[in-house]
N, C-alpha and C positions, 0 to 999 in steps of 0.2 A: 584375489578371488578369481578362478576359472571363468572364461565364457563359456555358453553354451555353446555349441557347434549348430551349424544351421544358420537359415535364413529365420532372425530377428525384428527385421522390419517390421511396424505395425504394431509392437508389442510395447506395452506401456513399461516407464519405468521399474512401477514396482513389480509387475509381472517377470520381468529380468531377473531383478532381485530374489525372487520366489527361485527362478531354476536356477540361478547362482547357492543359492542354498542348500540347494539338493549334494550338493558336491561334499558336504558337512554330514552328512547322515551317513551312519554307518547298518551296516546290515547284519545279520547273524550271518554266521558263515554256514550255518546248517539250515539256512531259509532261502528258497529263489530268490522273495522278496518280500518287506516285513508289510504287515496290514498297515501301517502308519503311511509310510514312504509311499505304498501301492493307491492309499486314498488322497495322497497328498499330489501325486501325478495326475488322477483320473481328474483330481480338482479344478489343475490349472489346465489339462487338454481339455477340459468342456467349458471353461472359461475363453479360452483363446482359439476354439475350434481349427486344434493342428492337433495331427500325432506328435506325441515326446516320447523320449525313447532313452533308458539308461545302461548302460553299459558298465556291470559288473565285474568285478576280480573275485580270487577266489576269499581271500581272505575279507572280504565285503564291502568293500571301498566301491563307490559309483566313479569309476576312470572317465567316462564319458556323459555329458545330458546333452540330448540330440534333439533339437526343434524341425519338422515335419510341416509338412499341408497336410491337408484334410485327409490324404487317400493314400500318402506312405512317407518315409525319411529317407537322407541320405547319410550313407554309417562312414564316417570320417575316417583317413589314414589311420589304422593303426599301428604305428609305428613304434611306440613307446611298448606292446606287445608283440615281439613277433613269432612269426609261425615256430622259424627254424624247422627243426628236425623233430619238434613235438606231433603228435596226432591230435592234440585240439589247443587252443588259443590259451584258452584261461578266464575268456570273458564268457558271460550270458547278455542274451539284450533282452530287457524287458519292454514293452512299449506299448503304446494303447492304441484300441480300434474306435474310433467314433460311434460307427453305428453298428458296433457289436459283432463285426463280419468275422469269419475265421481266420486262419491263417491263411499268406495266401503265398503264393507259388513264387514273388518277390523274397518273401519271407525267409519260403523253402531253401530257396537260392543263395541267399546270404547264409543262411546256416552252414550250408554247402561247402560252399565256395570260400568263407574265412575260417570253417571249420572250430566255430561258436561250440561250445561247451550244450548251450543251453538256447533256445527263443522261444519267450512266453510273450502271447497278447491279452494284456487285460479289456476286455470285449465289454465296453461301455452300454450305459444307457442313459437314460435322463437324468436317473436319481446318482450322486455322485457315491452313493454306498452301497448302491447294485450293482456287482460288475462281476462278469465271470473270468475266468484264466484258462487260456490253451497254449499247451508247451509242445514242443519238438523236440527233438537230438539224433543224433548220428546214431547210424549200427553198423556194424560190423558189414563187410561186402557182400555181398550175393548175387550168382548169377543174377543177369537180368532184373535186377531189383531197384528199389528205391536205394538212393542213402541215408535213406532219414525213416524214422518213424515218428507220427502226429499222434499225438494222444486226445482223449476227447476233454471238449469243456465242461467245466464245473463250475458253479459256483462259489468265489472267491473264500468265502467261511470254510465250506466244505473242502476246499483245496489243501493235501498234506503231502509233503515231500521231504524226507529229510537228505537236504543236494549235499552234503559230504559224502555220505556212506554211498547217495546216488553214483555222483563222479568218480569214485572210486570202483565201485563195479562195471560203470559202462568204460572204462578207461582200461580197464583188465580184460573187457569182453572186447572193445577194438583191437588190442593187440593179438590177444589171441587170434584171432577170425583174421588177421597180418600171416601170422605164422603158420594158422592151419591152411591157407591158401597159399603158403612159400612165398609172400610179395616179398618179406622181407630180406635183402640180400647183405648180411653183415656184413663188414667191410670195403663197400662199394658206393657208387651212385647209383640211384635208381633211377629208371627214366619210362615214358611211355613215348613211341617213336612217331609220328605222324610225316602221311607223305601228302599232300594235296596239289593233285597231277590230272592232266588231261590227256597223258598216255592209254592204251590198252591195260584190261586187267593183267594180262601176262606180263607188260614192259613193268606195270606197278608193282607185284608183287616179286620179280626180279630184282630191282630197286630195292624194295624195302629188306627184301633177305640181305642183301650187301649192306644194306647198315643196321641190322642185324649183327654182322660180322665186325663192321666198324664199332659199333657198341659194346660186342664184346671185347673186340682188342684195347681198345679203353678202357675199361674195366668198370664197366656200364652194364647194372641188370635187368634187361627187359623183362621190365611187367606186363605190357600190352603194347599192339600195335591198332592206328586207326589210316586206315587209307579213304581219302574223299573225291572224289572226281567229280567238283562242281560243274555247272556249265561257265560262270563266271567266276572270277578269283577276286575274293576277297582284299582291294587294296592296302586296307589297315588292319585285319588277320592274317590274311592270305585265303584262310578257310572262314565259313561262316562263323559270326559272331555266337549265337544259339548254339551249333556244334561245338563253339571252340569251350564253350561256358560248359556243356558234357565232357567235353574229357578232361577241363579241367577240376572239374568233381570228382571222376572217376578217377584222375590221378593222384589227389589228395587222399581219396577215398582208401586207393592201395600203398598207400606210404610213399610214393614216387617223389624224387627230388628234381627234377628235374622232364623238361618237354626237348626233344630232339625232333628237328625238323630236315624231312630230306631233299627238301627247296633251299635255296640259298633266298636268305630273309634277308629283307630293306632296312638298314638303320630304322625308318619310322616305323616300322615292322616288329622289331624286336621292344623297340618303347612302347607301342599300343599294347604287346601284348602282355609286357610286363608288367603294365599296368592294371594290368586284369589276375594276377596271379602273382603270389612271391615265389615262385618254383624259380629253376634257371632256364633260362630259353636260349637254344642251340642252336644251329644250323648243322648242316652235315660236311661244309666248308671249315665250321671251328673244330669238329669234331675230327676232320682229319688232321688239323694242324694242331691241337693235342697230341695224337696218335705221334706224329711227326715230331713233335717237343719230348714229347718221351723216351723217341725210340732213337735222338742224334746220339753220336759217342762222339764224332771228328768234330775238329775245329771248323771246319767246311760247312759240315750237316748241320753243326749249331749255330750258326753263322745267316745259312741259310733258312734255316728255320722261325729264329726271331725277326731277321727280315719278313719274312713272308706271314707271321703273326703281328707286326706291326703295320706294315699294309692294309692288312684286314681288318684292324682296330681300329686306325685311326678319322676315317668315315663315320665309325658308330661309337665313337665319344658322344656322350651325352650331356649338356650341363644343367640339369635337374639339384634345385639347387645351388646351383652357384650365381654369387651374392659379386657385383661390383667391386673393388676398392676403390677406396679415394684417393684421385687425381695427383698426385704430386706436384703438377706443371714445371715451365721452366726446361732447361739443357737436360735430355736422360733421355727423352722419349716413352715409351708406352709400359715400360718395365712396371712397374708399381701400378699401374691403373690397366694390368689385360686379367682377365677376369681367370681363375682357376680352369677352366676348359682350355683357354689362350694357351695359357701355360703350358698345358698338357699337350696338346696339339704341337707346339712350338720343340720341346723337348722331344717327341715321337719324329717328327722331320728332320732334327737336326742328329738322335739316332741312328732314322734312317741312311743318311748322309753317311754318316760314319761307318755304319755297315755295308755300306755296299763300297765305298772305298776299300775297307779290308776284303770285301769277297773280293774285288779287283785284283789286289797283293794276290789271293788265296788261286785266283783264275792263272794268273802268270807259273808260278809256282806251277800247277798242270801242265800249264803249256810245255816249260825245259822238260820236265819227266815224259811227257807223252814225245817229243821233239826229240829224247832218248832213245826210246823206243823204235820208231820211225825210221831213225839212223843206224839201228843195229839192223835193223833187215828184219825185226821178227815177226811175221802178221798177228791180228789182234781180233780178237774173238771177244764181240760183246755179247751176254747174255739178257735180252730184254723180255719182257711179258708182262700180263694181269698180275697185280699182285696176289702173292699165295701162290704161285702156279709152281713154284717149287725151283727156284732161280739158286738161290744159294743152294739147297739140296745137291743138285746138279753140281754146281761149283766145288762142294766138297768132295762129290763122289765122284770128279772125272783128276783132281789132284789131290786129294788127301788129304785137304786140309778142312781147317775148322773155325770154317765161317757163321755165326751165330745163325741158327734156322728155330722156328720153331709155326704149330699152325695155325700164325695169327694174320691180318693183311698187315702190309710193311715192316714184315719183321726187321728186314733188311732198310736202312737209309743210306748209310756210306757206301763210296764203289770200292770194289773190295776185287784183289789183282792178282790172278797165280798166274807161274809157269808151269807147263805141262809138254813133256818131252816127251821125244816119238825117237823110233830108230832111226840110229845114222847123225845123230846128232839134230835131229829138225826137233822145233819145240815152236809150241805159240804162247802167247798170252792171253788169259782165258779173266773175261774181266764181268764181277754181277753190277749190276745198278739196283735205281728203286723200281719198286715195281710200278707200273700202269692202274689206273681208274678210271670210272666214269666219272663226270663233273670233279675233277680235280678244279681246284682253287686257282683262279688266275693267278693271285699272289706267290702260290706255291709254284705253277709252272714257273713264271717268271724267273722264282729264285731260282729252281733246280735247275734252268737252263744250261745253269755254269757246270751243275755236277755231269750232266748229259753231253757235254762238248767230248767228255770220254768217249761218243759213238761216233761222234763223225771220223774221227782218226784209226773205227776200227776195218778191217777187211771184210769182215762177214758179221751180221748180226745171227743171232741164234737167237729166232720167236719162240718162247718157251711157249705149251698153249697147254692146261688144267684140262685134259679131253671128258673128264671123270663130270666137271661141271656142268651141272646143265645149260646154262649159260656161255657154254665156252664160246658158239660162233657171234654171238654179239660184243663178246671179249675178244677175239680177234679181233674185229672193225675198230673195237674202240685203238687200241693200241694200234692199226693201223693209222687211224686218224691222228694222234698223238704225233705217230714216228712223223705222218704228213707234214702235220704242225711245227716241228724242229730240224723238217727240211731234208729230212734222211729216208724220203718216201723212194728214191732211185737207187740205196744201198742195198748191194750183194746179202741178201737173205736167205735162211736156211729154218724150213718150221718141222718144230719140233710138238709130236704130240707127247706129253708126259701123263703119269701118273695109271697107264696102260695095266697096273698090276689089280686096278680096280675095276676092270671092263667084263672079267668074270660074273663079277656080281652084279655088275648093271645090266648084263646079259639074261642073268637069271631074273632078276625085279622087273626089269624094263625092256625088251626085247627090242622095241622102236627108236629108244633111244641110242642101242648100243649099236641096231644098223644104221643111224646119222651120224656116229662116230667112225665108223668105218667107212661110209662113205665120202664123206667129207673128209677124211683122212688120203684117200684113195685120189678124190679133185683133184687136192692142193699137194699131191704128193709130200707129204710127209712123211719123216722120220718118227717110229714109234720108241718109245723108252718108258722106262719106269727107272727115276732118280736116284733112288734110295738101293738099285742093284746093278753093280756094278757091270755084269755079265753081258745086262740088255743095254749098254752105252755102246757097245762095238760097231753096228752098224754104223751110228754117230760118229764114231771115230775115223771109220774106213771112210766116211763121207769126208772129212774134215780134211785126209790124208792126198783124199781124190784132188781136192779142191785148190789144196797149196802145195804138194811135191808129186809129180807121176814116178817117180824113182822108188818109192815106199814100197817094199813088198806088203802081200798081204796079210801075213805076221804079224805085220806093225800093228794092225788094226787091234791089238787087245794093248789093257791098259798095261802104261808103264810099272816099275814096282815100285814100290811106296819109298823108300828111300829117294828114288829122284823127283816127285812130285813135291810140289805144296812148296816151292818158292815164292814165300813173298815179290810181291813187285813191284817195287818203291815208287 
């Protein structure tokens, strides 16, 4: 026989007995709840002066009987139903009011928030066959609206609902009111992005647009974004408890599978709030190292990827769950008696180990080819910036080749190497990396270090800079800060404004922004181009020519012909 869920204390045998038996009754599937069952409840909650509370399926099975105090219950794991990727559970909760009160905003909440089929309270009184019933359910979204609509009480005789044909229309009427809002985005994860920052509205909403950008290179459909700027920060949400319980309504509400956060979340962070929610909960650290598992192809990039994905796991292992074994004792040690997290943790370290031995192999291996290089005389041109700014673009349009671009952030992970000749026999080596972030991942810096050692060996960086972005001058700092951080803040640099074939129209839109682009261009003496034509790389070129041969005429300055470009560079 089932317990009841709940605190039991105080309750007489055969009172137990009673809600154990409820578990045996079955309900019509075309009734909330039969008059028998409904008087059979009201009986023992005004005997035992608690709410009891049952917990419906569709085909009329009572899954759950829930024991309460006087003024509300608590609705147990549902784990044996879960949400998934449905729009409502499949249960109803029926429960009763002692002194007859409505529904109340507890009620509301749970409805909400586990996305209940149905919650009706039978609204007591003294006499245990006067009772009335008020139900709830979900509706479809709407601006600025509730999620729910309350219906009024009735008197429990008078109460008629045929809940099949009900559930089947408001389940038709959710979906649609999905589609006619476009929340829903086949083939994707859906998410709503939360940033909860104590920056300026500008630095917040710059932020949030870049993971925007992350989200979609993910292949992530933003349904909505919430920016909070508490005074204090929530240590076990981050954001308020109350706000966090709003969007996660709102996310349910719009079909969203997922919450992405553009804070990097605390192990107990991720567990609080998981707890509050079956959605996925992200940070904007995991979201780039997806981004980054996605987009390796080299043994290097995949190398360094799972490195820097186990890193960041193995801190927010959870052991939820996991159960002791029994001791074995005796010669062996701890093998049989560490608990399933042990485990996991133990395997993730000694991975780690492993991997980072091979990226060691993988770093040497750099070293002789770059030590090739070096030896041959031929300078080396790295190309660094924010990602997107158009680094491979560049790469392909100054040799010919066909380096995978496309405009998402980190299209590009592997470093990727041409030769590009000039008259008289002079040629460099013109090499992309990955692009630049804000709040990149320690984990991730750490790993890519190795792939970034390609800069120190080179003679000139080439600061790719998105001038088109409005964001570009704090994407330069960032990327300044970066190259600081990896020690290459004294290397021979050359900035490059790109994407110039857009300043047209930002001239026309935006007049103020397109004179901070020319002026700022004018400071920092920069090189203007637009990537994708070939024509407007020359000055770049005649700079390149200035910088490592005075011998070059100025001929040289256009590009070479395609036949000698686009040497791989081993």
């Amino acid at each position: 026989m089932k317990q009841p869920h709940g605190n039991l204390t105080g309750l007489k045998p055969n009172q137990v007995k009673r809600l154990e038996r409820l578990y045996r009754r079955r309900i019509n599937p075309n009734e909330v709840v039969s008059l028998e069952v409904a008087r059979e409840v009201t009986d023992i909650s005004l005997e035992i002066r608690r709410q009891i509370g049952l917990l419906i399926n569709r085909i009329g099975e009572i899954a759950y009987v829930i024991v309460g105090d006087e003024r509300a219950l608590l609705i147990p794991n549902l784990a044996d139903y879960p949400l998934g990727k449905r729009l409502l559970r499949g249960l109803r909760l029926v429960h009763t009011h002692l002194k007859g009160e409505p529904l109340t905003d507890d009620d509301l909440t749970d409805l909400s928030l586990l996305r209940l089929d149905q919650i009706a309270a039978l609204q007591l009184t003294q006499h245990p066959d006067r009772f009335s019933i008020q139900t709830a359910h979900l509706i479809p979204p709407r601006p600025n609206g509730l999620p729910y609509q309350v219906e009024p009480s009735v008197p429990f005789p008078r109460f008629t609902l045929e809940f099949r044909s009900f559930m089947e229309t408001l389940e038709e009427s959710l979906i649609r009111g999905l589609e006619e809002g476009k929340a829903v985005t086949t083939g994707v994860e859906r998410g709503i992005l939360i940033s909860v920052t104590r920056s300026t509205p500008e630095e917040a909403d710059d932020s949030m647009e870049e993971l925007k950008e992350l989200a979609r290179t993910a292949g992530v459909g933003v349904l909505d974004t919430v920016i909070q700027r508490p005074k204090e920060f929530n240590p076990r949400f981050l954001l308020g408890e109350g706000k966090l319980r709003e969007v996660v309504i709102k996310a349910l509400q719009l079909g969203a599978t997922m919450l992405v956060f553009d804070q990097e979340l605390s192990p107990a962070q991720v567990r609080s709030i998981s707890e509050l929610t079956e959605l996925k909960v992200i940070d904007r650290s995991q979201l780039i190292l997806d981004i980054f598992a996605r987009r390796a192809v080299t043994q290097d990039g995949k190398v360094q990827v799972e490195l820097a994905q186990l890193k960041y796991l193995l801190p927010r292992l959870i052991g939820r769950g996991v159960q002791m074994s029994r001791l074995m004792g005796g010669i062996g040690g701890r093998g049989p008696g560490e608990t399933k997290l042990e485990v996991d943790r133990r395997r993730i370290r000694d991975r780690i180990a492993h991997l980072e031995r091979e990226l060691k192999e993988l770093s040497n291996g750099r070293y002789q080819r770059r030590q090739k290089r070096v030896k041959a005389g031929i300078p080396i041109v790295s190309i660094v910036g924010y990602t997107n700014a158009g680094k491979s673009t560049l790469l392909n349009t100054m040799t010919k080749s066909e380096v995978f671009t496309e405009n998402l952030l980190f299209a590009t992970l592997d470093t990727s190497s041409r030769r590009l000749r000039f008259p008289r026999d002079h040629e460099v080596i013109i090499t992309d990396t990955v692009g630049f972030i804000r709040s990149l991942p320690k984990s991730l810096m750490g790993a890519f270090k190795a792939t970034l050692e390609e800069l120190k060996d080179a003679d000139l960086l080439i600061h790719l800079v998105d001038c088109a972005n409005p964001r570009f001058e704090e994407q330069i700092g960032q990327v300044d800060a970066i190259l600081a951080e990896l020690d290459l803040a004294n290397k021979p640099r050359l900035l490059v404004f790109n994407k110039t074939d857009l300043l047209p129209e930002m001239k026309k839109n935006n007049m103020l922004s397109f004179m901070k682009v020319r002026q700022v261009g004018r400071k920092l003496g920069a090189i203007s181009v637009s990537a994708n034509d070939r024509k407007s790389l020359e000055p770049l070129l005649k700079e390149l020519q200035q910088r490592f041969w005075q011998d070059v005429p100025d001929y040289g300055a256009q590009l070479p012909e395609e036949e000698e470009n686009g040497t791989p560079e081993g």
